[in-house]
PDB file of N, CA, C and O in Angstrom:
ATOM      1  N   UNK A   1     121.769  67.713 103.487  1.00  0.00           N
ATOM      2  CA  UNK A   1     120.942  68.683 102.805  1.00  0.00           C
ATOM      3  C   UNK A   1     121.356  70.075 103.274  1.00  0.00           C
ATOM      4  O   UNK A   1     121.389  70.360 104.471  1.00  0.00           O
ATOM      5  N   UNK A   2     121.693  70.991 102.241  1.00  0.00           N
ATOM      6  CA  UNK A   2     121.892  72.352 102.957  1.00  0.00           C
ATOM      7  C   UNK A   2     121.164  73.201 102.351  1.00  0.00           C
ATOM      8  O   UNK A   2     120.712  73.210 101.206  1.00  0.00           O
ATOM      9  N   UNK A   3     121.055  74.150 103.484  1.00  0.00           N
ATOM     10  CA  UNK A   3     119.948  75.460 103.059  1.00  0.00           C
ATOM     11  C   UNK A   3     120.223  76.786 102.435  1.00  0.00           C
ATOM     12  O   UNK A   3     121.399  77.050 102.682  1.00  0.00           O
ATOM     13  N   UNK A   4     119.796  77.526 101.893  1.00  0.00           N
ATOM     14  CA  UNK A   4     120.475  78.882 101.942  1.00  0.00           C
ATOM     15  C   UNK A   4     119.485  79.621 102.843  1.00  0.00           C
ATOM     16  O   UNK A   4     118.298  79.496 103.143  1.00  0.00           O
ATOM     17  N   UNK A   5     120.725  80.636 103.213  1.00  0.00           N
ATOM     18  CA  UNK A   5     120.428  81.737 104.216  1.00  0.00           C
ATOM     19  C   UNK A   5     119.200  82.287 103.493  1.00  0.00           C
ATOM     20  O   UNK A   5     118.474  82.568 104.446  1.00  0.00           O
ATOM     21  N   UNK A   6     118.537  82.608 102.402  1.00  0.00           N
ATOM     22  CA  UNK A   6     117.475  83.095 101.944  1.00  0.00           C
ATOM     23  C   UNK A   6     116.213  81.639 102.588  1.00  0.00           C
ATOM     24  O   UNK A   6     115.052  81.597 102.995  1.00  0.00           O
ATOM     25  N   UNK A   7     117.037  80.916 102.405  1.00  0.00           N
ATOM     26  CA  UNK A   7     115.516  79.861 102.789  1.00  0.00           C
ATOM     27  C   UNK A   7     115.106  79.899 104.251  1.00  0.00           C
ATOM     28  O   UNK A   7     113.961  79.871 104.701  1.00  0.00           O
ATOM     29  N   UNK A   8     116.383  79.976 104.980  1.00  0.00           N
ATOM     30  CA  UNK A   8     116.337  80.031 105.917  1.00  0.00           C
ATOM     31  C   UNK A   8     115.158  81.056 106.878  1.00  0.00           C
ATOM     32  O   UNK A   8     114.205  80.753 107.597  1.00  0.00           O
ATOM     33  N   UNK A   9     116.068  83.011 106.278  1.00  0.00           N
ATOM     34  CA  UNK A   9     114.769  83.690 106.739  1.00  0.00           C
ATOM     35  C   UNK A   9     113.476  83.668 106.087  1.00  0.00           C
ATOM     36  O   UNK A   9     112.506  84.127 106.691  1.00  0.00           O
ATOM     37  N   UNK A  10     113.336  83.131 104.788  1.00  0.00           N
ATOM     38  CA  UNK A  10     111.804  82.788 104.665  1.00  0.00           C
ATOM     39  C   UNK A  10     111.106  81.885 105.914  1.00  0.00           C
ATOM     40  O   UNK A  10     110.224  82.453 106.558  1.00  0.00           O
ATOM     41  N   UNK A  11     111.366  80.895 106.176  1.00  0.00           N
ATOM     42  CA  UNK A  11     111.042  79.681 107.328  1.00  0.00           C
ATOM     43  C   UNK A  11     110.443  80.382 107.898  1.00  0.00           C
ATOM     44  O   UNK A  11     109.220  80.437 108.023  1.00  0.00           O
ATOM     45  N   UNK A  12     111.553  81.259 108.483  1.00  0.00           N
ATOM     46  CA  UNK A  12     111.142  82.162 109.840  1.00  0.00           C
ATOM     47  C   UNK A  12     110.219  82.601 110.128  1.00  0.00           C
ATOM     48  O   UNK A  12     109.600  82.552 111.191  1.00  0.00           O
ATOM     49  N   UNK A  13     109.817  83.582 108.256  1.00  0.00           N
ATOM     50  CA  UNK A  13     109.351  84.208 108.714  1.00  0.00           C
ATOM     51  C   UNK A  13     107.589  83.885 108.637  1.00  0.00           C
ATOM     52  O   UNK A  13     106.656  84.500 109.154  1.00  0.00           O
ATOM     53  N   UNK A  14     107.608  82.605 107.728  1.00  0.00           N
ATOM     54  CA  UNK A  14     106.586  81.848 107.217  1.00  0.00           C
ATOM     55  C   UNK A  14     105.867  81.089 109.403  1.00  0.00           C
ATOM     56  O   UNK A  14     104.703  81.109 109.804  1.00  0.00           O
ATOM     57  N   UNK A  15     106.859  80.686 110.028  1.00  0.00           N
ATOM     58  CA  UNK A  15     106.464  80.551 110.879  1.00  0.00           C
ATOM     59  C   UNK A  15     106.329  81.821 111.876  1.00  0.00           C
ATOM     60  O   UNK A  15     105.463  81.695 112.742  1.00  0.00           O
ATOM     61  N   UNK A  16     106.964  82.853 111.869  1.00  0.00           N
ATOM     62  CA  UNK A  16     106.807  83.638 112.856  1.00  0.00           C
ATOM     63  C   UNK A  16     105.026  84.279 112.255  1.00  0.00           C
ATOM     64  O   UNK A  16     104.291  84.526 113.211  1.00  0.00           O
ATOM     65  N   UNK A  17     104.525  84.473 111.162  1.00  0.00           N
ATOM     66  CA  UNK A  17     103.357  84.829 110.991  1.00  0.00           C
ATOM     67  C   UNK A  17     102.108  83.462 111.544  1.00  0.00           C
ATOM     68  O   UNK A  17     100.927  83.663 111.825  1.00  0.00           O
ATOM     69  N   UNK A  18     102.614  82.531 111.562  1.00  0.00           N
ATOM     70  CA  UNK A  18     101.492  81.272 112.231  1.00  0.00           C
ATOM     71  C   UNK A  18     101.548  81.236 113.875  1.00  0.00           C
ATOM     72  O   UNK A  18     100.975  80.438 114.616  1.00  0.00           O
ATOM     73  N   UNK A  19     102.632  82.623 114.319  1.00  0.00           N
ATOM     74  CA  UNK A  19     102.488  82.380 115.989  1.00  0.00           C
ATOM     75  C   UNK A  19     101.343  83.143 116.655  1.00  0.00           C
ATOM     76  O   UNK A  19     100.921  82.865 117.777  1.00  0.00           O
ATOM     77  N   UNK A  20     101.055  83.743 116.184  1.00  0.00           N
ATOM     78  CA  UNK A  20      99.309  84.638 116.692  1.00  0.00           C
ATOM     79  C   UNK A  20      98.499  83.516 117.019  1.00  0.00           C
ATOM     80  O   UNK A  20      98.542  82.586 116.214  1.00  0.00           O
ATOM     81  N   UNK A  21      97.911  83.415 117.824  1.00  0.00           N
ATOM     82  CA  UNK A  21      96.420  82.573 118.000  1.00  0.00           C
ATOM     83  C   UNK A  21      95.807  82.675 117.279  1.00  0.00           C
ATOM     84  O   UNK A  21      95.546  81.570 116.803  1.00  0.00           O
ATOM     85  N   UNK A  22      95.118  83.761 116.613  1.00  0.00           N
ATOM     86  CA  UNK A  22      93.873  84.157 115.946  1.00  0.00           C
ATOM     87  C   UNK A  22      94.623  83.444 114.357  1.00  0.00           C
ATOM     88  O   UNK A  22      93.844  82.933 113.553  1.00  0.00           O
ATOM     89  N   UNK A  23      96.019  83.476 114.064  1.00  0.00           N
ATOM     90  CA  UNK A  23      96.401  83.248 112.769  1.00  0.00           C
ATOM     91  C   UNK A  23      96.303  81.713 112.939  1.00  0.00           C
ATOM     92  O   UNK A  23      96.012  81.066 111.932  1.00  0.00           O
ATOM     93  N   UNK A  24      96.479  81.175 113.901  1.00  0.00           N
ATOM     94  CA  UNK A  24      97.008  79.417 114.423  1.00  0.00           C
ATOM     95  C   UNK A  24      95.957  79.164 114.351  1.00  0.00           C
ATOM     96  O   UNK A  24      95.783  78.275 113.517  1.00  0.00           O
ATOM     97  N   UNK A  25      94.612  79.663 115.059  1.00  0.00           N
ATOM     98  CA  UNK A  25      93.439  78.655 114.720  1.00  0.00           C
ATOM     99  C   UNK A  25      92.762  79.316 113.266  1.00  0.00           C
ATOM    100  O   UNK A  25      91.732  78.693 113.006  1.00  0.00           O
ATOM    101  N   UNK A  26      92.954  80.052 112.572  1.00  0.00           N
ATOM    102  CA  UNK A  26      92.673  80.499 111.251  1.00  0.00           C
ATOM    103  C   UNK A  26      92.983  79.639 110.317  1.00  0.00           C
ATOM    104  O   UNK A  26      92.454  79.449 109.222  1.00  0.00           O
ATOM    105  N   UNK A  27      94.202  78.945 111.004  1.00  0.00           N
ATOM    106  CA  UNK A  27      94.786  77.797 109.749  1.00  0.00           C
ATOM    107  C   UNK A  27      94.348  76.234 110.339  1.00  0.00           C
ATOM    108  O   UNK A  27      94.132  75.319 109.543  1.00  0.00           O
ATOM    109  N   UNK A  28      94.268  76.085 111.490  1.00  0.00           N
ATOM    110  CA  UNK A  28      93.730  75.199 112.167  1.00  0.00           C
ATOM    111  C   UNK A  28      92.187  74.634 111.007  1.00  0.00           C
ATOM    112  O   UNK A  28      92.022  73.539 110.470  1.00  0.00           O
ATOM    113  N   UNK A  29      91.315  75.840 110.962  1.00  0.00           N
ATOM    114  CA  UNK A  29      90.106  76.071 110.855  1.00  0.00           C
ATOM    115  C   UNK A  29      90.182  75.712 109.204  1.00  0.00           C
ATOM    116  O   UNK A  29      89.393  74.888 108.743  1.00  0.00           O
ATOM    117  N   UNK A  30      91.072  76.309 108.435  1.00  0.00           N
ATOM    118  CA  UNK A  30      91.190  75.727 107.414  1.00  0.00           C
ATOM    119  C   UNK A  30      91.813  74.627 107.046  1.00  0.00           C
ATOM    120  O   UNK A  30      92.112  74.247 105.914  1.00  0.00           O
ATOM    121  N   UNK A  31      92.009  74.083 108.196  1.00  0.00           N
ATOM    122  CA  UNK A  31      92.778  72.175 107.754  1.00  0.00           C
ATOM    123  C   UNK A  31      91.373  71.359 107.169  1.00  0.00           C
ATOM    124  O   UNK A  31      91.381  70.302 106.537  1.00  0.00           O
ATOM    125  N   UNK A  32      90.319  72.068 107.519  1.00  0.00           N
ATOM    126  CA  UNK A  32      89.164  70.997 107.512  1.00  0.00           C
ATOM    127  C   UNK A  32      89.051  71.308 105.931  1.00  0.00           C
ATOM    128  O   UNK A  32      88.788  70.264 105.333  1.00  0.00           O
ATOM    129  N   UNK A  33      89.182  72.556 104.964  1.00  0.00           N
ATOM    130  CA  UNK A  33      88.714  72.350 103.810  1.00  0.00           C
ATOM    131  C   UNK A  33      88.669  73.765 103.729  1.00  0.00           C
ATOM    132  O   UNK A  33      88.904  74.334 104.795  1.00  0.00           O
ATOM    133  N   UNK A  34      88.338  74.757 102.374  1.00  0.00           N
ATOM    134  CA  UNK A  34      87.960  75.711 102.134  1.00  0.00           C
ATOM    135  C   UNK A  34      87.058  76.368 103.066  1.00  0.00           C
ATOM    136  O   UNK A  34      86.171  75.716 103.618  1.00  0.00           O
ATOM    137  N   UNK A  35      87.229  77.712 103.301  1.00  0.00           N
ATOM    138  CA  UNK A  35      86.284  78.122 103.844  1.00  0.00           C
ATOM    139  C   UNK A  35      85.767  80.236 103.622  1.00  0.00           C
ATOM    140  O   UNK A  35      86.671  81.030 103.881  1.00  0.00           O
ATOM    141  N   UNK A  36      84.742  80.660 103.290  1.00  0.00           N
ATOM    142  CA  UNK A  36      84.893  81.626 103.779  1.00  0.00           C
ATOM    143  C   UNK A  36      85.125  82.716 104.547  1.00  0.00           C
ATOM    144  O   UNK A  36      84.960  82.305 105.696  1.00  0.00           O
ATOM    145  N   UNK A  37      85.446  84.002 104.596  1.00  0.00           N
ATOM    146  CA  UNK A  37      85.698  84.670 105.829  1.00  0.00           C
ATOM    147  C   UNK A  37      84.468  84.208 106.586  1.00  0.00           C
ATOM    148  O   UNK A  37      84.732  83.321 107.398  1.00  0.00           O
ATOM    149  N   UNK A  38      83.252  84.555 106.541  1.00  0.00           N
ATOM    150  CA  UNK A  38      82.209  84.741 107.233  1.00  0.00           C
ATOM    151  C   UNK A  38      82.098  83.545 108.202  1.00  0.00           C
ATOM    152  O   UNK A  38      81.741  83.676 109.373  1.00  0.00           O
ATOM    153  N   UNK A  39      82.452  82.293 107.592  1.00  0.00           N
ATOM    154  CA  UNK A  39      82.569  81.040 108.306  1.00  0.00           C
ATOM    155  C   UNK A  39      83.982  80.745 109.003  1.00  0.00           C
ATOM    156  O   UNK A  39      84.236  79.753 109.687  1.00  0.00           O
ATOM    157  N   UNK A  40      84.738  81.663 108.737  1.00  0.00           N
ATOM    158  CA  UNK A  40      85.904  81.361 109.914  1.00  0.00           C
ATOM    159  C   UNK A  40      85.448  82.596 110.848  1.00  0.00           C
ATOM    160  O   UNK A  40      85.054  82.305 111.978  1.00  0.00           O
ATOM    161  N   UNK A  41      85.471  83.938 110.466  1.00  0.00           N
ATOM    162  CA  UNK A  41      84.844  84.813 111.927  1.00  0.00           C
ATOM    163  C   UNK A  41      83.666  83.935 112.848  1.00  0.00           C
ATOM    164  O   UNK A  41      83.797  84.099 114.061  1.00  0.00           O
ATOM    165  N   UNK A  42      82.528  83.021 112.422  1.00  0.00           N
ATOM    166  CA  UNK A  42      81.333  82.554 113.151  1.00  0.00           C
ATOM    167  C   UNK A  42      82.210  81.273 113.677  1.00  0.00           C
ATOM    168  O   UNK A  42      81.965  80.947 114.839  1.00  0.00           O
ATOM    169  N   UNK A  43      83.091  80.585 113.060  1.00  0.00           N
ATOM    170  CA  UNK A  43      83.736  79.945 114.065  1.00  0.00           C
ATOM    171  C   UNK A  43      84.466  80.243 115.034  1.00  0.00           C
ATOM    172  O   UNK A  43      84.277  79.866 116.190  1.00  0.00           O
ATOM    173  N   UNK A  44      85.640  81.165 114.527  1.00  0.00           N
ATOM    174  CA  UNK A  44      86.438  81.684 115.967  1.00  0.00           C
ATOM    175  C   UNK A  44      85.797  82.992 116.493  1.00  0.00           C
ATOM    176  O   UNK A  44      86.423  83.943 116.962  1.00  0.00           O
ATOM    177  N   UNK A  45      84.565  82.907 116.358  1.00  0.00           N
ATOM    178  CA  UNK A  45      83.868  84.252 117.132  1.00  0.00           C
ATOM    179  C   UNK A  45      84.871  85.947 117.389  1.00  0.00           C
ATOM    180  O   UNK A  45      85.080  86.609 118.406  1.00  0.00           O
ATOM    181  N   UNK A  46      85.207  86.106 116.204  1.00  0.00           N
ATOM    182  CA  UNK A  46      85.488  87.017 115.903  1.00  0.00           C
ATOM    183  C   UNK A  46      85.179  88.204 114.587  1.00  0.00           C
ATOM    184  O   UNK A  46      84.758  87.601 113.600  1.00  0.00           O
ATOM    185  N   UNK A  47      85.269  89.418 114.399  1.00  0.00           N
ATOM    186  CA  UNK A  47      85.318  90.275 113.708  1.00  0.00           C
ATOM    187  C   UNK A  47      85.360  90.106 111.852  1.00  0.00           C
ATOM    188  O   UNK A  47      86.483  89.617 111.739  1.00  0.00           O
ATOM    189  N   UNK A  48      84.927  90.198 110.701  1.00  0.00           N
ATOM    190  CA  UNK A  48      84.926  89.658 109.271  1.00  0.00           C
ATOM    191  C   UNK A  48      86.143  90.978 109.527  1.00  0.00           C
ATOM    192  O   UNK A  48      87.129  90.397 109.073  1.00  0.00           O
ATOM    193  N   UNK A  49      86.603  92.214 109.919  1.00  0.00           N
ATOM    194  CA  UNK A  49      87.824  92.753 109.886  1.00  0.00           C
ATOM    195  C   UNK A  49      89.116  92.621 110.311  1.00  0.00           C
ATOM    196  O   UNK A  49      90.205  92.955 109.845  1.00  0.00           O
ATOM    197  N   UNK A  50      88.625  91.863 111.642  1.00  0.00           N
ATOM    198  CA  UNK A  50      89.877  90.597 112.086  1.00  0.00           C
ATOM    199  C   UNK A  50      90.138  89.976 111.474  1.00  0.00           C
ATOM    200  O   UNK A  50      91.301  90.153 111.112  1.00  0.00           O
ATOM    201  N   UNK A  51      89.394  88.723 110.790  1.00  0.00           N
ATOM    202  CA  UNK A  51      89.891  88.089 110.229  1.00  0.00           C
ATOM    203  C   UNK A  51      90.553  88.045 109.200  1.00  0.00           C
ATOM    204  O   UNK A  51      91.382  87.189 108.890  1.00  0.00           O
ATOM    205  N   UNK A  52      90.058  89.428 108.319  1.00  0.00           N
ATOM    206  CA  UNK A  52      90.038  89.598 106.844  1.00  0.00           C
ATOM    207  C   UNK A  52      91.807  90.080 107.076  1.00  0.00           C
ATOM    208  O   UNK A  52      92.741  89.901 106.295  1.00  0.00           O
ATOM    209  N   UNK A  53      91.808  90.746 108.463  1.00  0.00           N
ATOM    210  CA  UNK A  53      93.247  91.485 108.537  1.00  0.00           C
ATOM    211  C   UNK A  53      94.637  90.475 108.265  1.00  0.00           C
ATOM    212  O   UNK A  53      95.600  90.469 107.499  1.00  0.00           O
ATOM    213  N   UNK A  54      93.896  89.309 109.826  1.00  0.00           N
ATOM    214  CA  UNK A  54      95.080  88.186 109.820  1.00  0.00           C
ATOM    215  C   UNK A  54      95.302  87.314 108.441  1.00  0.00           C
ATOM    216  O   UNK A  54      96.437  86.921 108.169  1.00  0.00           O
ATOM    217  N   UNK A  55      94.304  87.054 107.670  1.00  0.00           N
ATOM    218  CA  UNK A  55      94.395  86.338 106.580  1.00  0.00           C
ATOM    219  C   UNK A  55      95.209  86.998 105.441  1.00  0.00           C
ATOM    220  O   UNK A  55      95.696  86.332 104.527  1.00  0.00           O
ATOM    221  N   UNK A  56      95.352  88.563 105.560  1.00  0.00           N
ATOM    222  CA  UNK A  56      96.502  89.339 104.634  1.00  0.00           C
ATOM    223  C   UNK A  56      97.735  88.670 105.274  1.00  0.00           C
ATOM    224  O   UNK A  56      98.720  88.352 104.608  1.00  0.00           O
ATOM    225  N   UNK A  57      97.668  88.550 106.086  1.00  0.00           N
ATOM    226  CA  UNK A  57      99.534  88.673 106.816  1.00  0.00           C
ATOM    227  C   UNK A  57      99.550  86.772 106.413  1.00  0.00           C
ATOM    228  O   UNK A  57     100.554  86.100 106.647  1.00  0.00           O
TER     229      UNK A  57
END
């Protein structure tokens, strides 16, 4: 199977945005199912502007 160099830095960069904590358990948090901001800030006890931030990126 071969890749192209375009797929390649997508990967990257698709994983280099899941290396944050706050982004890792953001997606963690959404393995369980849909969720709103309000219910992922009251879970990872953080900010509805934090979250709202990491969920752009």
């Amino acid at each position: 199977m071969e890749f192209s160099e375009a797929d390649i830095i997508h990967t990257a960069a698709v994983i280099k945005s899941m290396g944050h904590p706050m982004r890792l358990g953001i997606l963690c948090f959404l393995g369980q199912g849909p969720a709103c901001v309000q219910d992922i800030n009251q879970a990872l006890g953080s900010s509805q502007s934090n979250v709202s931030q990491h969920l752009e990126i």
